[in-house]
VEXDREN-361417 format. One record per atom (N, C-alpha, C): x, y, z; atom name; residue number from 1. Coordinates in nm, 4 decimals. Example, Ala and Ser with C-alpha at 12.3 -4.5 7.8 and 13.67 -1.06 7.14 Angstrom:
BEGIN
          X          Y          Z   atom     n
     1.3190    -0.5690     0.7800      N     1
     1.2300    -0.4500     0.7800     CA     1
     1.3200    -0.3300     0.7800      C     1
     1.2850    -0.2250     0.7080      N     2
     1.3670    -0.1060     0.7140     CA     2
     1.2900     0.0030     0.7870      C     2
END
This chain:
BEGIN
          X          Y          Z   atom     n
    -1.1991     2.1687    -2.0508      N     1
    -1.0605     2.1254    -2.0317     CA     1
    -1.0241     2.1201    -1.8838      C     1
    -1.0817     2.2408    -1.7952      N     2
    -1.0615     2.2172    -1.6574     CA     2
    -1.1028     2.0787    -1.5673      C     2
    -1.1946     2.0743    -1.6528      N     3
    -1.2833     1.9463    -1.6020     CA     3
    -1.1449     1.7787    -1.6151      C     3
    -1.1022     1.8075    -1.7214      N     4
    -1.0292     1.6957    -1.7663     CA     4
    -0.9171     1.6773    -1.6465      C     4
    -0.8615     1.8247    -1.6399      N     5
    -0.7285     1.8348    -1.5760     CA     5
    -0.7888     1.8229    -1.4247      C     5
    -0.8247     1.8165    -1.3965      N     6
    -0.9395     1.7777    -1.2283     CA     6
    -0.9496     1.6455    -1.2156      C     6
    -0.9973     1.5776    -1.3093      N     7
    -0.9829     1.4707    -1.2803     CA     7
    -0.8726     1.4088    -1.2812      C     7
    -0.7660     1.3998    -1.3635      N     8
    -0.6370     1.3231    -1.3534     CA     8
    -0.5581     1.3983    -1.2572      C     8
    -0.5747     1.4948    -1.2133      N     9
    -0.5167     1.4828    -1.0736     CA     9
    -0.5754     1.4234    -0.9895      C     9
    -0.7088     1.3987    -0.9749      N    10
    -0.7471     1.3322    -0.8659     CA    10
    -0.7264     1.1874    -0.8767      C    10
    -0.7064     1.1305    -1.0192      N    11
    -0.6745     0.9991    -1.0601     CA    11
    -0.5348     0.9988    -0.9804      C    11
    -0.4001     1.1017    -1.0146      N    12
    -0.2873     1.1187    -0.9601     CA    12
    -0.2573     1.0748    -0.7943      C    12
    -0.3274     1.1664    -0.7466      N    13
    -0.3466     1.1558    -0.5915     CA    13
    -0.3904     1.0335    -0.5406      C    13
    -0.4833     1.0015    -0.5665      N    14
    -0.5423     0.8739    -0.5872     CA    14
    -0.4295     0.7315    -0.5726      C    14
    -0.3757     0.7571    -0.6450      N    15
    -0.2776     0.6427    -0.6793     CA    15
    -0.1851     0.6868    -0.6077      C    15
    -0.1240     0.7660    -0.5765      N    16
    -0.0384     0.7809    -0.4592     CA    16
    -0.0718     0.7913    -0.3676      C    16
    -0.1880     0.8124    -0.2893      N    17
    -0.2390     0.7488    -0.1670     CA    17
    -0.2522     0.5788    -0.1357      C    17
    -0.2919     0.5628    -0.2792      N    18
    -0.3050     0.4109    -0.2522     CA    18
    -0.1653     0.2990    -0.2507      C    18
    -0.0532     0.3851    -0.3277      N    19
     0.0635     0.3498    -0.3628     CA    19
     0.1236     0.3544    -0.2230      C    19
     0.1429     0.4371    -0.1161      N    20
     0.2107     0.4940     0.0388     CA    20
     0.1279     0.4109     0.0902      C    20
    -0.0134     0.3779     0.0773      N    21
    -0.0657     0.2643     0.2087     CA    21
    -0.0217     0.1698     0.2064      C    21
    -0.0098     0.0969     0.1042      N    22
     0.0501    -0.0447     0.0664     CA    22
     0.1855    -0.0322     0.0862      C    22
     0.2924     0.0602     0.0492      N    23
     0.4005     0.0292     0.1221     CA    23
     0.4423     0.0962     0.2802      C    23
     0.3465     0.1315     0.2927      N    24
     0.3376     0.1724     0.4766     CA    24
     0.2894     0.0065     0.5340      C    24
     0.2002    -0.0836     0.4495      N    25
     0.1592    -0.2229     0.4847     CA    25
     0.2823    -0.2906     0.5128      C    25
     0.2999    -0.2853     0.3906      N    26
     0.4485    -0.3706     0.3419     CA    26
     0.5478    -0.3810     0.4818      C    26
     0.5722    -0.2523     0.5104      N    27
     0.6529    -0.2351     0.5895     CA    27
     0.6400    -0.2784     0.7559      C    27
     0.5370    -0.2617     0.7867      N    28
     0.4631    -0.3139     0.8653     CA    28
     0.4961    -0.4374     0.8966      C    28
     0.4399    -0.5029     0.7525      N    29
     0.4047    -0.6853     0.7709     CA    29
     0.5809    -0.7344     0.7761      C    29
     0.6539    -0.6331     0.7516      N    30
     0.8384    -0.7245     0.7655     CA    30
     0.8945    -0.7031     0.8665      C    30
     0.8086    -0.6665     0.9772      N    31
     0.8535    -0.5638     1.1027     CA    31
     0.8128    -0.6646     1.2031      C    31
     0.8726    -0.7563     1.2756      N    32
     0.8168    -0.8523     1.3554     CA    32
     0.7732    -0.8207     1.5179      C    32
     0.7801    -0.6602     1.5524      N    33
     0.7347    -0.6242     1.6323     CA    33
     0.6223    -0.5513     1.6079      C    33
     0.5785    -0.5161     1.4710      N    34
     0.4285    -0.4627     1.4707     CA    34
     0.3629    -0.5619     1.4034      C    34
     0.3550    -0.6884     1.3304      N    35
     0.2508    -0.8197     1.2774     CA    35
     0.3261    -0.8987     1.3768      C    35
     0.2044    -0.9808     1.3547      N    36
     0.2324    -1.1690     1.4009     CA    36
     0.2361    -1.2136     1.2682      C    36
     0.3168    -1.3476     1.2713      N    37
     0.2882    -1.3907     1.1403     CA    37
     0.1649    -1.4767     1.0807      C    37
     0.1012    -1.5221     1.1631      N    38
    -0.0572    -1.5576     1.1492     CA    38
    -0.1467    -1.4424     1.1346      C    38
    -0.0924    -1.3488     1.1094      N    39
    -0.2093    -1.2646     1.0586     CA    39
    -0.1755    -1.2077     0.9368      C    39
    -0.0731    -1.2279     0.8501      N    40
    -0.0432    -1.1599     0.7651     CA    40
    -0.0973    -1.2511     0.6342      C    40
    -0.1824    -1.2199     0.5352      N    41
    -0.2242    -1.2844     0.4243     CA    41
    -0.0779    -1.3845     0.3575      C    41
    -0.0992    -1.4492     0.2485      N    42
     0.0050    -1.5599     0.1976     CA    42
     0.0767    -1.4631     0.1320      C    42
     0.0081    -1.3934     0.0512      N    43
     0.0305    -1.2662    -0.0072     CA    43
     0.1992    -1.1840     0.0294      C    43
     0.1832    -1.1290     0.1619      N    44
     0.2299    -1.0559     0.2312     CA    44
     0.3348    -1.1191     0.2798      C    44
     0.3291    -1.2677     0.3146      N    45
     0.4613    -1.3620     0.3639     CA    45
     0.5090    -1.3650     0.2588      C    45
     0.5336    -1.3796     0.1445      N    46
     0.6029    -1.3974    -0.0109     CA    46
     0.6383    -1.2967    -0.0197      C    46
     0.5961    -1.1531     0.0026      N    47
     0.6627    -1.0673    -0.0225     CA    47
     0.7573    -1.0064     0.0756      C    47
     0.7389    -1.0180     0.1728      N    48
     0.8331    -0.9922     0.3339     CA    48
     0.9186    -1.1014     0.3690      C    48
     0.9201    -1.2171     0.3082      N    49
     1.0081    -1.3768     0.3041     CA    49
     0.9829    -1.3523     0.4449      C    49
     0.8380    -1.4165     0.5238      N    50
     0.8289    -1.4231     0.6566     CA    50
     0.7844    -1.5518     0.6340      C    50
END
């Protein structure tokens, strides 16, 4: 059972690391003093309306 509960926290963590990078990105790419807009994927302009 320990075994189980070990892993879904690490599943947990996991996803909230990956969840804070992407909106640490996010934030980033709507910030016109830290991107250019030629570097930001199509992706990233649709979601920042850059």
């Amino acid at each position: 059972m320990s075994t189980v509960a070990i892993f879904v926290l690490g599943l947990f963590v996991s996803f909230l690391t990956l969840t804070a990078a992407w909106l640490v990105g996010i934030q980033e790419a709507s910030d016109p003093a830290l991107s250019r807009i030629e570097d930001l994927t199509e992706i990233e302009k649709k979601i920042v309306d850059r």
